[in-house]
N, C-alpha and C positions, 0 to 999 in steps of 0.2 A: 620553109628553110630549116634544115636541120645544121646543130653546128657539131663538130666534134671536139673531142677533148682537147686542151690546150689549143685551140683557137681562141683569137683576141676580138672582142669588139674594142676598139680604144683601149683604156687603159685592164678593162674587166677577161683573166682570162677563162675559160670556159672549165668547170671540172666533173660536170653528169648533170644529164636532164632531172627535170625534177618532176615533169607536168606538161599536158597540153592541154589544150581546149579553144573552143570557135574562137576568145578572144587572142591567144597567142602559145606563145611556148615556155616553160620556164626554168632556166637551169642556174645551177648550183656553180658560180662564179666565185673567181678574187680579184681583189682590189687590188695590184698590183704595185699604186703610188699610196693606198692605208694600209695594207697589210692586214685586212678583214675579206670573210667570206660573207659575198652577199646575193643576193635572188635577184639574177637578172631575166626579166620578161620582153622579149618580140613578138612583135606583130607577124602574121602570117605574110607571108610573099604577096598572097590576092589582094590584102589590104593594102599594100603599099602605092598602088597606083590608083587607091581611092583618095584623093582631097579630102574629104570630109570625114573620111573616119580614121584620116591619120591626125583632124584638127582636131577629133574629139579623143582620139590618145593624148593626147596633148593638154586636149582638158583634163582629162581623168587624172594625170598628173599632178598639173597645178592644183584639183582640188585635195588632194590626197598630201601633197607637201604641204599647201597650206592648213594641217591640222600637226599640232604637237603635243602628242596625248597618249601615256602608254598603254592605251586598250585601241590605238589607230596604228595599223601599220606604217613606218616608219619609210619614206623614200627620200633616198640619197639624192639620185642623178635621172638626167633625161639626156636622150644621144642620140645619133646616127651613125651607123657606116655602111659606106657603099649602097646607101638610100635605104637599109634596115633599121628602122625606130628601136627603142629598146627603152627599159626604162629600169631603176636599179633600185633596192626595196631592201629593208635588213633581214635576213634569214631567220630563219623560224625553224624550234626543232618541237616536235610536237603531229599534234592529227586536229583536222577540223572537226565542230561540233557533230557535222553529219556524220561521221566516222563514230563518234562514242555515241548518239541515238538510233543510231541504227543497230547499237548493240542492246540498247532497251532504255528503258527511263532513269533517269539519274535520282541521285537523293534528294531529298528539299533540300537541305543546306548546301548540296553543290548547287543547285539549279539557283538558288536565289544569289549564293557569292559571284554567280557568271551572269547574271539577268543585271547585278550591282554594277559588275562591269562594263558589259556592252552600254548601262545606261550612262555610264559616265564618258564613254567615250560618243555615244548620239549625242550628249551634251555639248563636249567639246566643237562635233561638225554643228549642229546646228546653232551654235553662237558666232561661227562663222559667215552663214545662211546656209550654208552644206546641209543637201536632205540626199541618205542613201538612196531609197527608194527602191531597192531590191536584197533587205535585208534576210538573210536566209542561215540555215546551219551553215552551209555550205560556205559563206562568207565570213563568218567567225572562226579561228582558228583559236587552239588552244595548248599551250607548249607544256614544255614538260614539268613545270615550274605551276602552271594552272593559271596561268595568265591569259588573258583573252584579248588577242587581236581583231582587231574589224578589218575585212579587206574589201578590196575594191570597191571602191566609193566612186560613183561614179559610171559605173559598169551597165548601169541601167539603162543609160544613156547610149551605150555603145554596140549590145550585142546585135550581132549580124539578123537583119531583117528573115524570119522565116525560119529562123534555126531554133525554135522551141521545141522539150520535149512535150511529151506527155501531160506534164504537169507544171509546163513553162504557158509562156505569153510572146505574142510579138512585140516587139519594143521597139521601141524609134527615137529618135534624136534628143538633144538637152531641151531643146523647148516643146514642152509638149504641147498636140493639137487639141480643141477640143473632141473629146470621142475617140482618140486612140490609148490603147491600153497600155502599161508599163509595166515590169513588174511579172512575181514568178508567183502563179494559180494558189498556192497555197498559203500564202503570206503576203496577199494581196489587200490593203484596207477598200472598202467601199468606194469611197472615191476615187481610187487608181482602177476601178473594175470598170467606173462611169467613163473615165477618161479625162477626170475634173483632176483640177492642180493640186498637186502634194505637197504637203508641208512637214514641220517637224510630227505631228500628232498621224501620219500617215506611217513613221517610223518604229511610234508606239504599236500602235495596232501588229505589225510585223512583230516585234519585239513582243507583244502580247502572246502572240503564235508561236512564236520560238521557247518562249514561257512554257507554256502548253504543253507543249514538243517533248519538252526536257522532263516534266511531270511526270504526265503519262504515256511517254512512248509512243505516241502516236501524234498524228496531223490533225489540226482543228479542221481545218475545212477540205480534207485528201477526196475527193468523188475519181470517178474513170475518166473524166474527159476533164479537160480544161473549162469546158465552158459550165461545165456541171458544178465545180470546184469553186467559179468566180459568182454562182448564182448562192451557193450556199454562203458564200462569204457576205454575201448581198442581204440574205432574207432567214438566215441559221444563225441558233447560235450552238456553239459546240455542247458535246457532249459532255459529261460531268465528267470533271479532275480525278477527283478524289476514287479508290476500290478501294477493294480487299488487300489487295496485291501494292497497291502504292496510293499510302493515305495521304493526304494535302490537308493543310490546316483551315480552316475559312476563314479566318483572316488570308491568307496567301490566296486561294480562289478568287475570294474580290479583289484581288488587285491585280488577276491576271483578268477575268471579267471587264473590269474597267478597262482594260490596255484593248479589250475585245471587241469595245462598244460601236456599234454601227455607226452611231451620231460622233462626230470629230470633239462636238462641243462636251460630250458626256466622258469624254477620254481623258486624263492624264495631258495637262496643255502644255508640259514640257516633259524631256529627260531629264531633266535635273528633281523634276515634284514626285519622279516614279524613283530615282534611285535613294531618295530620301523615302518612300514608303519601304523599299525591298529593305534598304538600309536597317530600319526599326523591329524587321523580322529578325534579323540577323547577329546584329550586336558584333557583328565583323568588320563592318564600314570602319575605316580612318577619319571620317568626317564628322558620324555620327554613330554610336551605339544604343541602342534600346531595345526591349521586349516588342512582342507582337503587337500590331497599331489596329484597331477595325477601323476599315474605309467602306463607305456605302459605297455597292455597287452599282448606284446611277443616281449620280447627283450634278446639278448643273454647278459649271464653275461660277460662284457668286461672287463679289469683292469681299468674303469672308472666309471662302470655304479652303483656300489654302492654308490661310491661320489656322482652322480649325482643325486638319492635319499637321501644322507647325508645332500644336499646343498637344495633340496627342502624342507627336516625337518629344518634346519636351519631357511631360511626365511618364513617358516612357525610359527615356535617358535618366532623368533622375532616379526613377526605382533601378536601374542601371547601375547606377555609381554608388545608388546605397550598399549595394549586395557587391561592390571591389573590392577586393583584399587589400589593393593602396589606398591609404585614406587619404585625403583629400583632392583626390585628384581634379581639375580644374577642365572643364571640356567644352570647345566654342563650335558653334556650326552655324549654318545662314540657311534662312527657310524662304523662297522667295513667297511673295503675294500676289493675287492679282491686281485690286487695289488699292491705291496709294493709304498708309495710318500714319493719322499726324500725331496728337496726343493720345498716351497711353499710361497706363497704372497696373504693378503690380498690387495683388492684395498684401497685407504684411507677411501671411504663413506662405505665398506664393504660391495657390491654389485660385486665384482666379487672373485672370486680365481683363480690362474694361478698356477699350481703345477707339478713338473716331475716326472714321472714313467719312469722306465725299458721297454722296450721291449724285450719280452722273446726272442723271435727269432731272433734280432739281438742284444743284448746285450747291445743297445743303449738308454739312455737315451732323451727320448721326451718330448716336451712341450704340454700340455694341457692348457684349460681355461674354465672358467663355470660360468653361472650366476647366484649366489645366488637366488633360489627359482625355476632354470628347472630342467626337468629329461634327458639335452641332455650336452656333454663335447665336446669339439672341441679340434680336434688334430692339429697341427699349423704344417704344414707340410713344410721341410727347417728346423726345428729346431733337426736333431740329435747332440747329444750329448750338450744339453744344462744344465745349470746348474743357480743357484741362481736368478730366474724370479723378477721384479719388475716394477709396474705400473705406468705411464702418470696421470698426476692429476685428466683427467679426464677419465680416467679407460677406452678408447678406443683402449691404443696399449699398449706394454707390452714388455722390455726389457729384455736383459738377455746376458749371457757369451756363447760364443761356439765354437770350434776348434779355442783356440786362438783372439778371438774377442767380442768387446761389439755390439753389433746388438738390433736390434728393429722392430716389426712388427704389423702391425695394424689388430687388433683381426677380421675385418669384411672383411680381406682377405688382397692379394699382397704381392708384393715381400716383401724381408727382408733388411736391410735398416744397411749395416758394418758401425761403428759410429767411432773405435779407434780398436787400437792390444792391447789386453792386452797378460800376460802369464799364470799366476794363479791368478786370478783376486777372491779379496774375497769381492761380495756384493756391489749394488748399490742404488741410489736412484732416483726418477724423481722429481723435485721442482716447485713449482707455477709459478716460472716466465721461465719454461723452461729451465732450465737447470739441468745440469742428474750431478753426484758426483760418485765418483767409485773409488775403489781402484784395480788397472790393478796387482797388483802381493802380493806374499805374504808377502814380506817385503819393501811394500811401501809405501808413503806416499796418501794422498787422493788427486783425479783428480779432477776435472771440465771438461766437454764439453757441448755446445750448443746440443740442443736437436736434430739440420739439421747437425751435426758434425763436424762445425765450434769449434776455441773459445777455443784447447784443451792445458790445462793449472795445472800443480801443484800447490794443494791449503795448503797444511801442511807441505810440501815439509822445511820450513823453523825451523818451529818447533822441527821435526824430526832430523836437523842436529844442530842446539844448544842444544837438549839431548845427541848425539851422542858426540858432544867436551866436555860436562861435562860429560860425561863417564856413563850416567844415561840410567836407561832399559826403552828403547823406541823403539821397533826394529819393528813396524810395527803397521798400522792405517788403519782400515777395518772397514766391517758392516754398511759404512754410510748410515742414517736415514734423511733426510731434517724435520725439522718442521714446523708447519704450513705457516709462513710468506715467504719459499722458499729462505730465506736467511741465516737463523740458522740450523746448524745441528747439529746433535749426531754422535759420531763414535766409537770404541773403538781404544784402544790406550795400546799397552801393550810389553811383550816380553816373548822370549821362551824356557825362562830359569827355574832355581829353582821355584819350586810355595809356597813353604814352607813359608816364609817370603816377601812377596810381596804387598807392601803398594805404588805400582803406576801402576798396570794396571786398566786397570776400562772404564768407559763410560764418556766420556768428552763430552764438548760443545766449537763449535767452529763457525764461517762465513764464508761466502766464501772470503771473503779478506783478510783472512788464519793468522790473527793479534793477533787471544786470542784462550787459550787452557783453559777451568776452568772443571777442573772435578766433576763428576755430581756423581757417584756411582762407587765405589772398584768393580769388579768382574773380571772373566774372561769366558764373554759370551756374544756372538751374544744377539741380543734383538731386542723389541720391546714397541711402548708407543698407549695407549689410549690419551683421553681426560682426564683422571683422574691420569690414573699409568706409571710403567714401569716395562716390562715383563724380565726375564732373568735367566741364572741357578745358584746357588749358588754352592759353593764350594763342597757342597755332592752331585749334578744335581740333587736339584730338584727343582720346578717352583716357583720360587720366586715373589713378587710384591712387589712393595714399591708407594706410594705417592707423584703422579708426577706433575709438572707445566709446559704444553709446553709452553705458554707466557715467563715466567721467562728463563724454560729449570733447575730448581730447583726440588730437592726432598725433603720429610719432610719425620719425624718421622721414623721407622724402619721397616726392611722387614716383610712381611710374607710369607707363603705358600700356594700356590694353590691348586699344587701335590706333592705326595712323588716320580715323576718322569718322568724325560724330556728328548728325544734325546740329546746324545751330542758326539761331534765328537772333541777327545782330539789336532787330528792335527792341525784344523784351528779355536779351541773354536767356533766352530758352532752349534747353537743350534734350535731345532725342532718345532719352533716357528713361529707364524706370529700374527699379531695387526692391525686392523683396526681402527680409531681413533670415531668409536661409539661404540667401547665397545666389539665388537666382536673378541673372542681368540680360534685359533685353533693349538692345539699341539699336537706331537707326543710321544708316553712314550721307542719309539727309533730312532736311525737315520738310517731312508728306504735306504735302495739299498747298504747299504756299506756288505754285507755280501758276501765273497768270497771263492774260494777252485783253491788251485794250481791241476790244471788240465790238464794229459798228453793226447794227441791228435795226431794223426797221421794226414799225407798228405791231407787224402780223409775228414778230417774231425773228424774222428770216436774217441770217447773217449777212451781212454786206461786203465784208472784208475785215482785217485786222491792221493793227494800226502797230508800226513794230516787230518787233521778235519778241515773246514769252520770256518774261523773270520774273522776279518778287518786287510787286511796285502796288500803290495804292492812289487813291484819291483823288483819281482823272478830273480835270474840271476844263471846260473848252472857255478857248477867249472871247470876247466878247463879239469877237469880230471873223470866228471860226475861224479860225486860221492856224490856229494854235492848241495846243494841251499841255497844261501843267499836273505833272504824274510823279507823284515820289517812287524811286528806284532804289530800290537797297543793293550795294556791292559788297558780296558778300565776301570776298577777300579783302577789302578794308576796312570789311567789320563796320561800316559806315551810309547812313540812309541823305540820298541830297533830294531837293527838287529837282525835274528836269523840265526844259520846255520843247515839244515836241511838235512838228510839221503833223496838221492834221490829216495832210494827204502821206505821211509816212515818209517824205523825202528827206528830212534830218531832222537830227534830235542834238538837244545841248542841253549839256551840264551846269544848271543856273544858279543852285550854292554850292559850296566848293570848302567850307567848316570839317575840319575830323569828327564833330561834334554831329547829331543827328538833326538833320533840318526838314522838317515834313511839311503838310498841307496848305500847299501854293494857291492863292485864290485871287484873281483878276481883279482890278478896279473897275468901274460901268465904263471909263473910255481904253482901257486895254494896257494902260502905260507902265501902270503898278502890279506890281504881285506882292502881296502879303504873305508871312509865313510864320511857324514856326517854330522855333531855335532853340537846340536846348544849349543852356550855359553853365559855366564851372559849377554856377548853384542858381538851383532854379532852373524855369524856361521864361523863354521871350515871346515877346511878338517882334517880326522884322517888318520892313517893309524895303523892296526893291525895286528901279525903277527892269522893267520887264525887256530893255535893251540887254540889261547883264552887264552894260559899261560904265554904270557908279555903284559906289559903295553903299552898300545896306543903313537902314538908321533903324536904331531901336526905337520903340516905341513904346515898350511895355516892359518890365521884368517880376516876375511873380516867385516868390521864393517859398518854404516849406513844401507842403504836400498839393500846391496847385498847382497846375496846367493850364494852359492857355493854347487855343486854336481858334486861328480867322474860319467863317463862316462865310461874309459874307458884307458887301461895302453899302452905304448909300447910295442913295440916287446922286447926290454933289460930291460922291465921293471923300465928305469928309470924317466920315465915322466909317468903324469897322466893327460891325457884331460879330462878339466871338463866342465862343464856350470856352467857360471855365469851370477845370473841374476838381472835383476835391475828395476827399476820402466819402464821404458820405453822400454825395451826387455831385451836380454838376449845374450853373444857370448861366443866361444871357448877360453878357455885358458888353457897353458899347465905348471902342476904344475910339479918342482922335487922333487921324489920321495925321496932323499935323503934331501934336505928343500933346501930353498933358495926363488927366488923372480919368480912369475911365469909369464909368456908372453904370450900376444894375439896371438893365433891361427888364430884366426877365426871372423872377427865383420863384419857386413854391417845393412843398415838401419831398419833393423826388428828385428828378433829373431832367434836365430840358439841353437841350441840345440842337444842331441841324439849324440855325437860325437863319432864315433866307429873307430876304427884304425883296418885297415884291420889285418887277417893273417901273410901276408907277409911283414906288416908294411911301404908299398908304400902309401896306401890312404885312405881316411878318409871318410866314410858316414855320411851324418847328415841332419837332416831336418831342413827348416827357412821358414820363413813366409814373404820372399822379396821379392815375383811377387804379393804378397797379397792372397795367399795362402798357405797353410805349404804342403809342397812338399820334396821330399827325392835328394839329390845329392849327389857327391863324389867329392872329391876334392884331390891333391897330398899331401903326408906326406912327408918331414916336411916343406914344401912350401906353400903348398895352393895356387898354381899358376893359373889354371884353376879349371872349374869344368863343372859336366855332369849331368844332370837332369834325375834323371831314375824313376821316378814315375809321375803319373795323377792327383794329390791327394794325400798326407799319412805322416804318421810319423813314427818314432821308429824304422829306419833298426839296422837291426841285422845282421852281414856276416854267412857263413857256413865255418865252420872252413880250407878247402880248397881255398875257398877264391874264389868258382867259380859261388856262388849265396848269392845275396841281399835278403834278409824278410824286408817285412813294413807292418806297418797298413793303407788299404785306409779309409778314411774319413765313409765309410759304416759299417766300423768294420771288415772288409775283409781281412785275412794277405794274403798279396801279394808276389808272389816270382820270380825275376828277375834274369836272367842266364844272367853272365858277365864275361870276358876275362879281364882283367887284367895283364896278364906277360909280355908283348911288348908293351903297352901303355892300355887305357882304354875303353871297347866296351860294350854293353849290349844291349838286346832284350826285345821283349814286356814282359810287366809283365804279370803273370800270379794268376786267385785267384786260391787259396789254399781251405779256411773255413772262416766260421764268426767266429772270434774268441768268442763273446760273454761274454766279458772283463767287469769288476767291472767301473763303472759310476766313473769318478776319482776325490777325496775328498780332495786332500794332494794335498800342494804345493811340494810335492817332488814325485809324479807322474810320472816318465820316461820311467819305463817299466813295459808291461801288459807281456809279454812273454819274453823267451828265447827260442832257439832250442838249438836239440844235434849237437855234432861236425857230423854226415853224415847228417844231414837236415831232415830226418827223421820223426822225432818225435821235440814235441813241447810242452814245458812247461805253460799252459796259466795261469791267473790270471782270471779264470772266475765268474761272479754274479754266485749267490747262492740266486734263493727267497726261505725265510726262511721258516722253518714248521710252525710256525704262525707268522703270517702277522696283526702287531699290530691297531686296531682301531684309527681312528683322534678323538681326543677328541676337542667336543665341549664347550664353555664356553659365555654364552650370558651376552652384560653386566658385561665383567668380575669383572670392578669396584665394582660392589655393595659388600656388608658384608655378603650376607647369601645364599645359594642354598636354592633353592625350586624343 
């Protein structure tokens, strides 16, 4: 169908062709009722009385509207008249890329500024799930402005059965078969040559070639035949970039290599991780500027190796802004990951990061470390289940918390170096003059130790208990910071009560001669300081700064905001933060690794099903009567942790405390009636008890003020005692509360930590783990005595009995629930343990942590608390310079 001038489709009237080809016609229109000239496209007359390739115009449309992104071209309208499709698109003045490579190879700096943009606009489609699949010159256009269009999206889908040239493919419909090919011979990735399903990393590869293209002038994989062209695509790799004639840099080779890779997994796993590499070449990105990056050209994507590229755009960007003619300018950009990092640490000069990730396969949280500006992470191996990393002044070893202990280890190898026991130890610091600051639990005061692990000493310890006799909320001192002179610190100071009217928690200043407390800023959040500011969340979590003086340890003037959003984790006011004191800010917009699912598991390992939907919830414990689970659930927009009691068949769940105040670790009584808990109050925590209908009011039974804590474990056999854990700056022991009130009595104390206290079955003996050989190890001991005891584990914590009373569960130190066959009825025996499965348990956030599972009364089955990495796994944002006033 040909139209002529001044002919109407609808509103569009016709003013000169522009173009034909198999898939239609396309002329230079106006809009009649806008008053703009736009590119209207028809379908051929033959297609018209196809169904199916008028359905897939129609697709190609919708996929192409729903993209809004100025490297996609732009479509207005879709129509008919007189049974002619058409579809309306904004005009373009300019020539496609094939038009300027076929006049010869472009410069580097064009070819990367246009590789920058094609990548950002495959970005756009593929966050949609849009995969072109026939990316070519010939689909890029480029105007006169040097802006790059992507066109027809979609198109791959569409072209007419049979009509390839030379250096074409036959194509066929939106769903591909397996074994048919898609896709134009030269710019075809491996798997589209197989006939296998294409994805965003099929995009790359194209985009790889078009790379290539624009280099050197030439086709990576051009042969005579089609089938020649799809073999070399298959089993070649192209010839070398770089001449005489048009030099390439090698940093820019690898990263067209990489885009080249035959293995999908060995490529670039999005457009957004490749346009952040051209980006670094370039120093022209809006997003991002920096010098040249080196990327190995074949590396498997690790849950590190994106940071490690992150970290080389980093210190690229910053030699970047040193050499600006504007001084201070301030520059934010987002680096995504593949897996999820929950705590992390700048060093002070901001030349390293130390940050922890999940291990998928063992559910264990690891330590890494990186050096601002390589593309290599090192995994510190000794450190499962580490948590809150923090560095040595001079950024060679690197602290942290783990199975119970502050340890240290020096990033260029060697052992690991136990420094003190802590329990729930929130946040450390290391000082100029060598000495480290820590707070060993959740509700205690802040420590000192000698960095060789001499010297170990409370430093606010005094402070804490003149708030405590004046009745004021002071119930715990974490997050400590040293500043610069190694003798001042920062710390927070707050409590875990009402938030409503709360005019004394916040970030104080104090010494280590633990003599003056002056508070520095109201909040309730982890932080961090520059040279200029100080980082931390505000009351709605989001990234706040205010105007900092570490000399003084003063702030001026009022906050502002950074982001409209920060990690933040309601249990221990921890926030997704780290500061290096030259200006360098990297945050999280959630807190990595807390995401979990009650998860039923058999013997052998094998999953059963899940119980739920995935949130941030701890300390599953099943009723007596399996019927039930009691799970604390943190709601993280009311900033507030309750118990819930949960259908163990997952058919409903309820809200069983219902406090602003934070209510955790729900534990059955032997006939199912009661749940204990608990509670934290204005000052101090409690123990609760409630009757497990949810229809009376709670009785207190306990209240513990200063630096202790208190958590049910675990009831008698008559249900009239309640062995809990309590614990204190310095560890933690057995004590047995009544359940009916009264004064409650040490079970259980020796010079470490004891914890996990379970009262068998038959109400004879008591399992529990401690940390008094200098390891946390599981034992039994006699009920109501605690006369001897017997060591039945290698390693581990958290026994659980089987309701018969003739096997132990623990967790080993590996994540491995272990299970111990024991005799019990004539005195006490037991056999080697035995593993079970990894249990593959949530990385633990909460000072009220005690249980990642339960099992059923036959031993059976197993209720785990397992990690969940989330469907998306949120980018670290970077911020250089955060001080300054303006992003560039």
């Amino acid at each position: 169908m040909t139209l002529a001038q001044g002919s109407k489709l609808g509103p569009y009237e016709i003013q000169a062709p522009l173009g034909a080809g198999g898939m239609g016609e396309v002329y230079r229109a106006h809009d009649t009722r806008l008053g703009r000239d736009v590119a209207l496209k028809i379908l051929p007359e033959s297609f018209t009385r196809d169904a199916d390739r008028l359905h897939r115009f129609e697709q190609e449309a919708r996929a192409i509207a729903a993209l809004n992104h100025p490297n996609v071209l732009a479509v207005f309208d879709i129509g008919a008249t007189n049974g002619t499709p058409f579809l309306v698109a904004e005009l373009l003045e300019g020539e496609t890329l094939r038009m300027l490579v076929d006049r010869g190879a472009l410069s580097q700096r064009k070819a990367i500024d246009y590789g920058v943009q094609i990548a950002h606009g495959l970005a756009a489609a593929h966050e949609k799930g849009i995969v072109h699949r026939d990316l070519k010159p010939e689909n890029i256009f480029v105007t006169k402005d040097a802006h790059i269009k992507i066109l027809d999206f979609g198109l791959a889908k569409l072209v007419q059965k049979g009509a390839a040239r030379a250096d074409g493919a036959t194509l066929t419909s939106a769903q591909t078969a397996a074994g048919v090919v898609m896709g134009t011979a030269s710019y075809m990735a491996p798997e589209q040559v197989r006939g296998e399903v294409a994805d965003a990393r099929t995009d790359i590869f194209a985009l790889g070639a078009v790379l290539y293209e624009m280099l050197s002038g030439k086709r990576a994989f051009h042969r005579d035949t089609p089938a020649e062209t799809m073999t070399a695509a298959l089993k070649e790799d192209p010839p070398e970039i770089s001449d005489s004639a048009h030099p390439v840099s090698p940093s820019l080779d690898r990263i067209v290599r990489r885009c080249l890779e035959k293995n999908p997994e060995q490529r670039f796993q999005s457009a957004k991780d490749l346009s952040f590499a051209l980006s670094a070449l370039s120093g022209s990105d809006s997003t991002v500027a920096a010098p040249m990056v080196a990327i190995p050209r074949k590396v498997s994507v690790t849950r590190w190796s994106a940071i490690a590229v992150a970290l080389a755009v980093v210190a690229g960007a910053a030699w970047f802004l040193a050499r600006r003619p504007v001084a201070h300018a301030r520059m934010q950009f987002a680096i995504p990951v593949v897996g999820e990092v929950s705590h992390m640490a700048l060093s002070a000069d901001g030349s390293m990061l130390a940050f922890v990730s999940t291990d998928e396969s063992s559910g264990l949280p690891m330590l890494y470390v990186q050096r601002i500006g390589s593309t290599e992470a090192t995994l510190l191996s000794g450190t499962e289940g580490a948590s809150y990393p923090f560095w040595s002044p001079d950024a060679a070893s690197v602290a942290f918390f783990a199975n119970g202990k502050l340890q240290k280890i020096a990033i260029s190898g060697g052992a690991r170096q136990v420094l003190a026991t802590v329990l729930a130890a929130r946040g450390g610091s290391w000082g100029r003059r060598n000495v480290i600051i820590y707070s060993p639990d959740a509700g205690s005061a802040i420590w000192r130790i000698n960095a060789d692990g001499t010297g170990e000493a409370p430093v606010t310890d005094a402070m804490m208990a003149r708030n405590a006799d004046a009745n004021k909320q002071d119930e715990t001192h974490r997050w400590a910071t040293f500043l610069p002179d190694g003798n001042h610190f920062l710390f927070w100071a707050g409590n875990f009560g009402n938030t409503n009217d709360d005019r004394s928690s916040g970030i104080y200043a104090s010494s280590l001669d633990g003599k003056e407390k002056r508070l520095v800023v109201l909040c309730r959040s982890s932080f961090g300081y520059d040279s200029g500011h100080l980082y931390y969340a505000d009351t709605e979590r989001q990234l706040a700064r205010i105007a900092f003086d570490p000399s003084a340890a003063t702030v001026s003037g009022s906050a502002d905001l950074i982001a409209n959003a920060v990690g933040f984790q309601p249990s221990t006011f921890w926030t997704a933060l780290t500061v290096a004191e030259n200006g360098t800010l990297v945050y999280s917009d959630t807190t990595g690794g807390s995401l979990s699912a009650l998860t039923w598991v058999d013997r052998s390992g094998k999953e059963l099903g899940r119980l739920g939907e995935p949130g941030v919830m701890d300390n599953p414990t099943i009723s007596p009567d399996g019927s039930r689970v009691a799970v604390d659930i943190s709601d993280l927009k009311a900033n507030n942790v309750d118990v819930w009691l949960e259908s163990a068949t997952g058919a409903r769940n309820a809200r069983f405390t219902f406090d602003p105040a934070e209510e955790v670790v729900g534990v059955w009584s032997r006939d199912g009636s009661l749940v204990a808990y608990r509670a934290t109050l204005a000052v101090g925590t409690g123990l609760n008890v409630k009757r497990s209908t949810g229809l009376e009011q709670e009785k207190r039974l306990l209240q513990v003020r200063g630096t202790e804590n208190v958590f049910p474990n675990s009831w008698s056999l008559d249900d009239r005692q309640i062995l809990c854990t309590v614990s204190t700056a310095t560890g933690s022991r057995l004590e047995l509360v009544p359940a009916g009130g009264g004064s409650p009595t040490v079970f259980l104390s020796n010079k470490g930590s004891v914890t996990n206290g379970m009262i068998s079955p038959d109400g004879k003996w008591v399992a529990y783990a401690s940390d008094d050989s200098g390891n946390w190890e599981v034992y039994v001991t006699n009920f109501p005595g605690a006369a001897g005891k017997w060591q039945i584990s290698r390693g581990g914590a958290e026994p659980r009995w089987r309701a018969d009373g003739r096997e132990i569960f623990y967790i080993a130190p590996t994540g491995m629930l272990m299970a111990v066959p024991v005799e019990a009825a004539d005195g006490f025996s037991s056999e080697a343990p035995t593993p079970l499965f990894q249990t593959r348990g949530r990385a633990s956030i909460s000072s009220s942590d005690l249980f990642t599972y339960d099992a059923t009364r036959d031993g059976q089955r197993f209720l785990v608390n397992r990690y969940v990495k989330p469907d998306r796994i949120p980018p670290l944002n970077i911020v250089l310079n955060a001080s300054a006033d303006q992003t560039h």
